[in-house]
C-alpha positions as CSV (number, residue, x, y, z in Angstrom):
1,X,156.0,193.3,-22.4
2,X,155.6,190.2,-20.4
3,X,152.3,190.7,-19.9
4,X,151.3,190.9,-23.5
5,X,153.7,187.3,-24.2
6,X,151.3,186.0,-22.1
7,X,148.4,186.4,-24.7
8,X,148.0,183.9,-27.2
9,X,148.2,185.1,-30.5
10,X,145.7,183.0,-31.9
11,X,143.3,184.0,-29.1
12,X,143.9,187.8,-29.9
13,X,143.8,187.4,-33.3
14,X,140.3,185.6,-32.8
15,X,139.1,188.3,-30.7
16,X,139.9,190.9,-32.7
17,X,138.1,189.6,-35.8
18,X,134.6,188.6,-33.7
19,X,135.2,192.3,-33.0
20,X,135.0,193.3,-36.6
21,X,132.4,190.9,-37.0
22,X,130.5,192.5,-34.2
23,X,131.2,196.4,-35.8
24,X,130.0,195.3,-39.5
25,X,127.0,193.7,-37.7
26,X,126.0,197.2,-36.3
27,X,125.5,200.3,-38.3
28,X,123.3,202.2,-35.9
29,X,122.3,201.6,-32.1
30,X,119.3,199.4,-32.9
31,X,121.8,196.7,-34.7
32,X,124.5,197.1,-32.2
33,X,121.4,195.6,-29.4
34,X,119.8,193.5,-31.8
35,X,123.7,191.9,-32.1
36,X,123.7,191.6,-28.3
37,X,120.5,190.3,-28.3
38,X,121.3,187.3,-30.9
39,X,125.1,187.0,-28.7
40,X,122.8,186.3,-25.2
41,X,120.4,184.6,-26.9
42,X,122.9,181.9,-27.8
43,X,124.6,182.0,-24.7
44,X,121.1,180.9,-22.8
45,X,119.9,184.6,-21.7
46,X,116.1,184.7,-21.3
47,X,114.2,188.5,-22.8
48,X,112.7,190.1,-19.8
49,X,109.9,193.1,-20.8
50,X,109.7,196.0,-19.1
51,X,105.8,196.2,-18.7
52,X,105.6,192.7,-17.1
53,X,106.2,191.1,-14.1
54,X,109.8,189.3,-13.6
55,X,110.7,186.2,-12.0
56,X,114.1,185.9,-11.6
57,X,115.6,183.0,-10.7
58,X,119.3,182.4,-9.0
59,X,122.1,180.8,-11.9
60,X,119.5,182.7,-14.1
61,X,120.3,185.0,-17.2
62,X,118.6,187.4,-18.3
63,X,118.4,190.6,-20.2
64,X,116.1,193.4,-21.1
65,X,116.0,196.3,-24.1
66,X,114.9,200.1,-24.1
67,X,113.6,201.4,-27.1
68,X,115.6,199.5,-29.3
69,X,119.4,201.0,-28.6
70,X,119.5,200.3,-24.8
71,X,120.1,196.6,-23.4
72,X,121.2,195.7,-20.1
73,X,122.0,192.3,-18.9
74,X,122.7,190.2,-15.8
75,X,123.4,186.6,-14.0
76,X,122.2,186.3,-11.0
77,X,124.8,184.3,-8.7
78,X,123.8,181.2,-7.2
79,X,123.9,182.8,-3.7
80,X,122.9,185.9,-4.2
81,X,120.5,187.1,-2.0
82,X,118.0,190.3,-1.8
83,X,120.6,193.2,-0.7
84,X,123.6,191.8,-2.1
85,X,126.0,194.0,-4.6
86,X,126.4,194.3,-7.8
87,X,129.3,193.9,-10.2
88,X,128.3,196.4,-13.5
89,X,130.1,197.3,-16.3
90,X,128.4,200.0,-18.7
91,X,129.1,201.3,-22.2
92,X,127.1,203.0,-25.0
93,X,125.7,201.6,-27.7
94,X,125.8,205.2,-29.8
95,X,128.2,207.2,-31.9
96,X,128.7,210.2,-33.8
97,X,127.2,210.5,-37.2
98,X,125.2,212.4,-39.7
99,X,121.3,211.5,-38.8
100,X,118.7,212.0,-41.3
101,X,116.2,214.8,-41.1
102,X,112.0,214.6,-40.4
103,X,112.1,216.2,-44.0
104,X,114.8,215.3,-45.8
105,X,114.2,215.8,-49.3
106,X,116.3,218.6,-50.9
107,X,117.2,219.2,-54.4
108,X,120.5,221.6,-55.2
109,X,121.1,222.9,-58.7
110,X,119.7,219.4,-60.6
111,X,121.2,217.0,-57.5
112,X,118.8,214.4,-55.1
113,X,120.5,215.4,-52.2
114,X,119.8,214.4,-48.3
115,X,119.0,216.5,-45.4
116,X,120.8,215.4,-42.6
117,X,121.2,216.6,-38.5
118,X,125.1,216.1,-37.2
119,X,124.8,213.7,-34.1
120,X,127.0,213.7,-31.3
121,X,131.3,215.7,-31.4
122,X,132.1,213.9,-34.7
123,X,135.3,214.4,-36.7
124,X,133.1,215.7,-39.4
125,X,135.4,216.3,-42.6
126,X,136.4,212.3,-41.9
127,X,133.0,211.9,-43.5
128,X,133.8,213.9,-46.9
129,X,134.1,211.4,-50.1
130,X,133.1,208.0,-47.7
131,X,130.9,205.7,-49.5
132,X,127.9,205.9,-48.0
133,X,124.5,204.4,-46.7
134,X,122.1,204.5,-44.2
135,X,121.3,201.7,-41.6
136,X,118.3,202.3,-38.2
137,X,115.2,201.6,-37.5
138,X,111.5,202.0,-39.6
139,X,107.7,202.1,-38.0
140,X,105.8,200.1,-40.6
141,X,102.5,199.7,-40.1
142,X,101.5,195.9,-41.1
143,X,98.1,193.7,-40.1
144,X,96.8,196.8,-38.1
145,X,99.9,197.5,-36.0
146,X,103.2,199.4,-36.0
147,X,105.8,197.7,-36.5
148,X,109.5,198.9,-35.8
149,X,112.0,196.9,-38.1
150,X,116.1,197.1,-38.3
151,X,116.8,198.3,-41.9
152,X,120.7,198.7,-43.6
153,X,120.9,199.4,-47.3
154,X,124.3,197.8,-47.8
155,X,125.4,199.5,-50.5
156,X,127.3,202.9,-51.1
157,X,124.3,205.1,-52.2
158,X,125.5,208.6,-50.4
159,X,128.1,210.9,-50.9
160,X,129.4,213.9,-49.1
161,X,131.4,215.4,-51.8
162,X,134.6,218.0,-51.4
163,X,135.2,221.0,-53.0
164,X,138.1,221.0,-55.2
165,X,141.1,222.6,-54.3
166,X,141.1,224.9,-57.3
167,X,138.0,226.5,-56.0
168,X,138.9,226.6,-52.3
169,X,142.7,227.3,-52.4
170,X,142.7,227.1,-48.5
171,X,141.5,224.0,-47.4
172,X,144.3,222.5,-46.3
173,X,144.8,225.4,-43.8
174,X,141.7,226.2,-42.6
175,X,138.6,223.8,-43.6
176,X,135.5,224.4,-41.6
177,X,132.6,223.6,-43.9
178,X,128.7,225.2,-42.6
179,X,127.0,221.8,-41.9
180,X,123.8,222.7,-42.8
181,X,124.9,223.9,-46.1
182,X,127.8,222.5,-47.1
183,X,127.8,219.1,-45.9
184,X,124.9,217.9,-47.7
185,X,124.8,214.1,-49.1
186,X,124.2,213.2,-52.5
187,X,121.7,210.8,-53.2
188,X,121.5,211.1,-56.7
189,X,120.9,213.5,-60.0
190,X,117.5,214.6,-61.0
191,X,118.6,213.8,-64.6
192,X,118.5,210.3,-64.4
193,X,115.8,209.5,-62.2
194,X,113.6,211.1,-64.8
195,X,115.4,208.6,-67.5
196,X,114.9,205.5,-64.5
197,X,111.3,206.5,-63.3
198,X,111.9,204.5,-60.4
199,X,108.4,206.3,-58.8
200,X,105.2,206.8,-59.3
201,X,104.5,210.2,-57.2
202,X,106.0,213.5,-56.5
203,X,106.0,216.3,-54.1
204,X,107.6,219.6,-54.2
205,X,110.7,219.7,-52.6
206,X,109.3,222.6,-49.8
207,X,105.7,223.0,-49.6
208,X,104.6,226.5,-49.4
209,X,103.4,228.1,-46.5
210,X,100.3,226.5,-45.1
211,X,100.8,223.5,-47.1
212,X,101.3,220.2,-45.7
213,X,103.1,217.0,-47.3
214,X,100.3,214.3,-48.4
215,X,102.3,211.3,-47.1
216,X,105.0,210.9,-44.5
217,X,107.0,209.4,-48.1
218,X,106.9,212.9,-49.7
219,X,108.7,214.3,-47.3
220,X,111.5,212.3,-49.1
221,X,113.4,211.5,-52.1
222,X,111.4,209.2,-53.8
223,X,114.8,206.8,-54.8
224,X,115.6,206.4,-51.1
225,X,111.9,205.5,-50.2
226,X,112.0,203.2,-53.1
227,X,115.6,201.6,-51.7
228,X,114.3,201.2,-48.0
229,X,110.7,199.8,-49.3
230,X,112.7,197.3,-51.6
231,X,114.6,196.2,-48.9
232,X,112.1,196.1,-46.3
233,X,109.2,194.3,-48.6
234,X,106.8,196.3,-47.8
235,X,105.4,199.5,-49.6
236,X,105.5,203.4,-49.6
237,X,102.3,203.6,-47.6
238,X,103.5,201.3,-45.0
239,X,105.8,203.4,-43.8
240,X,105.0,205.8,-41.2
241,X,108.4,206.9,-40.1
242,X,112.3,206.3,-39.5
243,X,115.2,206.6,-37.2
244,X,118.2,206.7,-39.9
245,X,121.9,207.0,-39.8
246,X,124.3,207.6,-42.1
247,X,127.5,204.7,-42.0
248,X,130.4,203.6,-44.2
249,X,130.2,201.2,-46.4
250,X,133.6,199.9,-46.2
251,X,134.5,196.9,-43.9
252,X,136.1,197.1,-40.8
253,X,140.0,195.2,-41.1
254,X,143.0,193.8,-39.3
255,X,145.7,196.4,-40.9
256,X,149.6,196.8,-39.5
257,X,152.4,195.5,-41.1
258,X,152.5,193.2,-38.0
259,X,148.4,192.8,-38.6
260,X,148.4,194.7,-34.9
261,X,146.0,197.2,-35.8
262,X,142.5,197.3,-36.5
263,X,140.6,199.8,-38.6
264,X,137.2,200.1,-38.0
265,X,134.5,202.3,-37.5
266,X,132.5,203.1,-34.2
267,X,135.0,201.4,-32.1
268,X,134.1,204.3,-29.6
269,X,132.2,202.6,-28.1
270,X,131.5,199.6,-29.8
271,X,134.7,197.7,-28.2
272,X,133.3,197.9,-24.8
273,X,129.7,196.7,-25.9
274,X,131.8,194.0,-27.7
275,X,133.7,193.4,-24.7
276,X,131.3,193.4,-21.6
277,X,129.0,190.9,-23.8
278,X,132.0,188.5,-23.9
279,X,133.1,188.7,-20.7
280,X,129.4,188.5,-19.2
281,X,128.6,185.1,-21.2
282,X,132.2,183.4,-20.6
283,X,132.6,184.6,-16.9
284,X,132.2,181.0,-14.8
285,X,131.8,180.6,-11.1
286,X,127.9,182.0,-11.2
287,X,127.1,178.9,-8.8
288,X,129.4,180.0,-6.1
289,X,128.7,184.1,-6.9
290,X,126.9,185.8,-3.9
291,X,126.5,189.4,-6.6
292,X,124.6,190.4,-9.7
293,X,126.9,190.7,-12.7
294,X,125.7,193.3,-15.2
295,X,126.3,195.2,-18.1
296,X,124.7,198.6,-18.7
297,X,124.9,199.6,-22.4
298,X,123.2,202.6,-23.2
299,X,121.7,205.2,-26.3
300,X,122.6,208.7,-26.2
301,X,126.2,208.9,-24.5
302,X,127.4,211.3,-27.1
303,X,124.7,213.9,-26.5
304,X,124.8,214.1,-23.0
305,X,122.5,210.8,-22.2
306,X,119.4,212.7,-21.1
307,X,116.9,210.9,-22.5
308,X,114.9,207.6,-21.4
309,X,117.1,205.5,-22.7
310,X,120.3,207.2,-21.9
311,X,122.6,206.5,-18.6
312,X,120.9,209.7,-17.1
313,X,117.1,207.9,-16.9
314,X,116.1,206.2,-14.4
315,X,116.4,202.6,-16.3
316,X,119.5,201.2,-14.4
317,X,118.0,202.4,-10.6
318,X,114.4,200.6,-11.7
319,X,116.2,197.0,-12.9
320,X,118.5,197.2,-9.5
321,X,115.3,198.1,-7.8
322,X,113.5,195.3,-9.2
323,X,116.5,193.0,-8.8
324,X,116.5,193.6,-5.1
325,X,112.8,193.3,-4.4
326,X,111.8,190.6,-1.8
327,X,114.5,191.4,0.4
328,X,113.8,194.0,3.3
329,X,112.7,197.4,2.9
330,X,116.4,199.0,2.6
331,X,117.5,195.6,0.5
332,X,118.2,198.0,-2.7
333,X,119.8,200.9,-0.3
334,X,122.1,198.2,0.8
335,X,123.1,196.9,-2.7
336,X,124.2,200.2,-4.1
337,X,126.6,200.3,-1.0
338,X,127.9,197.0,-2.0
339,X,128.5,197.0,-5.5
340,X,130.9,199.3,-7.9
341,X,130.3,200.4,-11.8
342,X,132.6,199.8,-14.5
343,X,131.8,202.6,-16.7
344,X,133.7,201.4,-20.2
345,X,134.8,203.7,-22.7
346,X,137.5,204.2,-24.7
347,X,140.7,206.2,-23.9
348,X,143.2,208.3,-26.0
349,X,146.1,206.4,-27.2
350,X,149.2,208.6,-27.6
351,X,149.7,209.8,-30.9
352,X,153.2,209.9,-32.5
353,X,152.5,213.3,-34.1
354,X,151.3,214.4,-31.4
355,X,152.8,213.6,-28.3
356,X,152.6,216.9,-26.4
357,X,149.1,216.5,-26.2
358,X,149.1,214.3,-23.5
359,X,150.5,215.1,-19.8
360,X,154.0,213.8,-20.0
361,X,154.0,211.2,-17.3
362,X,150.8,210.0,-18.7
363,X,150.6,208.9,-22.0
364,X,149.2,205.3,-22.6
365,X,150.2,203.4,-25.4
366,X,149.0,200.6,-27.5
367,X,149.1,197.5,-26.2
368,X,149.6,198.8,-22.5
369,X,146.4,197.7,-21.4
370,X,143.1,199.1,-20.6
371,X,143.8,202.5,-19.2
372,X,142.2,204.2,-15.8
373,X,141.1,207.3,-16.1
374,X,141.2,210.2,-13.7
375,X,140.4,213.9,-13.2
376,X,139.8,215.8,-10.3
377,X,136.7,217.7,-11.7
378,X,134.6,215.0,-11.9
379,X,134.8,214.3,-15.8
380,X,135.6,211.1,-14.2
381,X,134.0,209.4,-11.8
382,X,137.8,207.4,-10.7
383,X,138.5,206.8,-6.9
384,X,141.8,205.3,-4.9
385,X,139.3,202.9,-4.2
386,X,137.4,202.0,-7.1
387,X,141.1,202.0,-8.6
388,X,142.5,199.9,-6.3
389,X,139.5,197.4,-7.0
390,X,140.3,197.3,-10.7
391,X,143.7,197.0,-10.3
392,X,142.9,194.0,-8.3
393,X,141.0,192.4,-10.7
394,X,143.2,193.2,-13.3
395,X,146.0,191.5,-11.4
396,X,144.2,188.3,-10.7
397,X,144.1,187.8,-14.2
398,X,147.5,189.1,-15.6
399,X,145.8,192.4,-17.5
400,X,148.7,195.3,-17.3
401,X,147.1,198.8,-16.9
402,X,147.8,202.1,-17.8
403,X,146.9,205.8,-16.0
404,X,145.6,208.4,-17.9
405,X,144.6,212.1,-16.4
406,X,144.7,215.2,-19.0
407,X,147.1,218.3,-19.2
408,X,146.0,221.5,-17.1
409,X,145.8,223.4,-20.3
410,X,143.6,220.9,-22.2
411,X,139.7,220.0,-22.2
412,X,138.3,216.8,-20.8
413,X,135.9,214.6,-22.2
414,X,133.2,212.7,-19.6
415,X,131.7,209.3,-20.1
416,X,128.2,207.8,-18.4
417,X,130.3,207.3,-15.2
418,X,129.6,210.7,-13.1
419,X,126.4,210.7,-14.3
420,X,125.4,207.1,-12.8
421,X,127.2,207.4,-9.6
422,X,125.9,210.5,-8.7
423,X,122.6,209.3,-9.0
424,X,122.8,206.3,-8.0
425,X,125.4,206.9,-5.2
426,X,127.8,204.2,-6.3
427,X,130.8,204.0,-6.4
428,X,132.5,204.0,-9.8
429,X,135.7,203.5,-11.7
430,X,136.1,204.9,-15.4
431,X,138.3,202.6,-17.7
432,X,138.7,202.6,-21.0
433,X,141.0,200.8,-23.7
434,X,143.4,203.5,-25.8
435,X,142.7,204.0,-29.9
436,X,143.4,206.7,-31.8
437,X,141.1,208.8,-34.3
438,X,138.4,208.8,-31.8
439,X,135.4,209.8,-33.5
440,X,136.5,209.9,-37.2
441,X,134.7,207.8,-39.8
442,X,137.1,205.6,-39.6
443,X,139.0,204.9,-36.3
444,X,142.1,202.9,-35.2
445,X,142.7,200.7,-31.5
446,X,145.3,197.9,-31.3
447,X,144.1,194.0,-31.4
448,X,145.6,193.0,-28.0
449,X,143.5,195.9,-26.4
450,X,140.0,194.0,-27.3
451,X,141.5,190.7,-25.5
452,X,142.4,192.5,-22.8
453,X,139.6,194.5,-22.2
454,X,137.1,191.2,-22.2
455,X,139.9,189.4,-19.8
456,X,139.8,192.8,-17.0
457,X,135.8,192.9,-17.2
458,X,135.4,189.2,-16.9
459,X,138.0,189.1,-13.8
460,X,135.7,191.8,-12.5
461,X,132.3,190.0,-12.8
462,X,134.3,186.7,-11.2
463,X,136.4,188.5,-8.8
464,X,134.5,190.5,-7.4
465,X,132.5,189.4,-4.4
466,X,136.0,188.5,-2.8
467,X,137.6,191.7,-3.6
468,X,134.7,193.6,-2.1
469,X,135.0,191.5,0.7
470,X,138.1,192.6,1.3
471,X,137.6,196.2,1.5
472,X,138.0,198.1,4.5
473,X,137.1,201.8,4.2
474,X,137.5,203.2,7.8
């Protein structure tokens, strides 16, 4: 309780909204970097490419992108030299949602509907009668090249429709709808685009056998070609293809009687790509810092991140590799001994109606602070030492934390942290700050939890040279 007097109102209430600022900002993975990317751009972070040749300077900042849904960024400290550790914290950019289909164009009994692949362990029935619309990335090809532009329609133009309970007398006992079938969007009805004529071409809706689409824009409903052209400026044989997801329409808000709340989508893990941005550009003492500070935020945590720009590639081993370069041979070897991962995700709160869920002794609550996470399989990647250097950091700055470790008799989720440290070999802490309704449409976390999330991360990134300094492992 003292702990949380101790936070300015004002100053949570301000975080909390740049939060929901942050959230509305990004529908899909390629907004929630190109958000990051405008947030370090005009905190005086320099673009680094991949393909070229780096110069990194000490008191620099700096940041590079993978594919569009992966950014990681860093300050080098004043002192730092080749060899030196790291200070990282990492979080995903990605959450789960309905995806849209190569093909996509289906019609069903006189409706435009949407074919669309589930993405990640979502709360799916959350996404039945949500306004929707669709928000990623599309390759248009313009002045001889491709060119890959953000794109959200923001308007509800989607619907996933229930079943009335007249025809389904059991769905409030046992609702478990075929997703390929029965959880199809709604784009439109075939009845009034004829009356609109909003297009000029058609397609059949499945080609026969042997036959092949004649553009990639037959392959789908002509209204929602004409909606992403329209708000692209450009036209139906521009496009060559698209990376789409499916997001509410409705704002993300401060709710609570006592405006404590916030309701929002994606906070998993949007909070702790929030976060670690704020907490990189407001940390000070870089002049004095001997470490790299970083933040790893990656695509593809919700699937298991094995893909190139997932935690499981070899992105964050290349950037430390190039980071340590012009030391001696073993400069990078002797980093990763030196330096400790943050790996930021977001923890189960409590839940008053249903409290026996959660180990009895270990239940965090709203409010509490971030929350350390353990488990003695490996789901995550926790330490008495990576704990204790947390806990450290979290004291120098006046951040409570909570402990959170799950029931014999009950699953655990994982998070990027296992899979970086052991293949990196580094040691790692797993953290996360509690919400409930993780992974419905529409989730719910506390406002003092965003505050004190930024405050741990950026006591990490200043704090942490001296800490690991004083750590004696015998």
């Amino acid at each position: 309780m003292a702990a949380l007097r101790s936070l300015s109102s004002e100053d949570i209430l301000c975080t909390a909204k740049k939060l929901l600022s942050f959230v509305d900002a990004s529908p899909s993975p390629y907004h929630v970097v190109a958000e990051c990317k405008k947030r370090l751009n005009s905190a005086g972070f320099s673009e680094l490419r991949e393909r070229e040749e780096w110069k990194v300077e000490p008191n620099g900042k700096y940041f590079v992108t993978r594919n569009q849904s992966t950014i990681v960024a860093f300050t080098v400290g004043g002192q730092y030299r080749a060899g030196n550790g790291f200070s990282i914290v990492g979080a995903h950019t990605d959450s789960p949602c309905p995806r849209l289909k190569p093909i996509t164009r289906k019609n069903k009994h006189g409706y435009l509907c949407v074919g669309v692949e589930f993405y990640g362990g979502g709360i799916w029935n959350t996404w039945y009668d949500r306004d929707l619309t669709v928000a990623g990335r599309v390759v248009v090809r313009e002045d001889g090249k491709l060119h890959s532009r953000l794109v959200h329609i923001n308007k509800p133009i989607l619907r996933i429709p229930h079943l009335c309970i007249h025809l389904q007398r059991d769905m409030n006992t046992q609702f478990g709808p075929n997703l390929e079938t029965e959880a199809v969007p709604v784009l439109g009805t075939r009845m009034m685009e004829q009356v609109n004529s909003p297009v000029t071409y058609s397609a059949p809706s499945k080609p026969d056998d042997g036959q092949s689409y004649t553009t990639e824009a037959d392959k789908h409903q002509p209204l929602l070609m004409k909606l992403l052209c329209e708000e692209l400026k450009c036209t139906l044989d521009q496009v060559s293809d698209f990376e789409l997801c499916l997001c509410d329409t409705q704002p993300s808000a401060i709710g609570g009687a006592l405006e404590e709340f916030v309701f929002a989508p994606r906070l998993d893990n949007l909070m702790n790509c929030f976060a670690s941005v704020e907490a990189l550009t407001d940390a000070y003492g870089l002049d004095n810092d001997s470490t790299v500070r970083v933040i790893t935020l990656f695509d593809n945590e919700e699937v298991g991140s094995n893909s190139a720009q997932g935690a499981a590639s070899t992105l964050t081993e290349l950037i430390l590799r190039r980071l340590s370069d012009g030391g001696a041979a073993t400069a990078f070897e002797r980093a990763v001994s030196r330096s400790v991962l943050m790996s930021a995700d977001q923890a189960h709160a409590v839940h008053p109606n249903y409290s026996e869920k959660h180990e009895a002794d270990l239940r965090p609550n709203l409010h509490g602070g971030p929350v350390l996470k353990y488990n003695a399989n490996q789901k995550y990647a926790t330490t008495a030492v990576t704990s204790a250097i947390v806990r450290e950091a979290a004291r120098r700055r006046g951040v409570p934390l909570q402990d959170v470790c799950v029931r014999n008799d009950s699953t655990c989720g994982s998070t990027i942290g296992p899979i970086l440290s052991a293949k990196l070999g580094m040691r790692t802490v797993d953290v996360g700050t509690p919400q409930l309704s993780m992974h419905s449409i529409r989730e719910m976390a506390c406002t003092t939890g965003i505050l004190q999330a930024k405050l741990l991360y950026q006591s990490f990134f200043e704090n942490f040279a001296d800490i690991e300094e004083s750590v004696i492992e015998d």
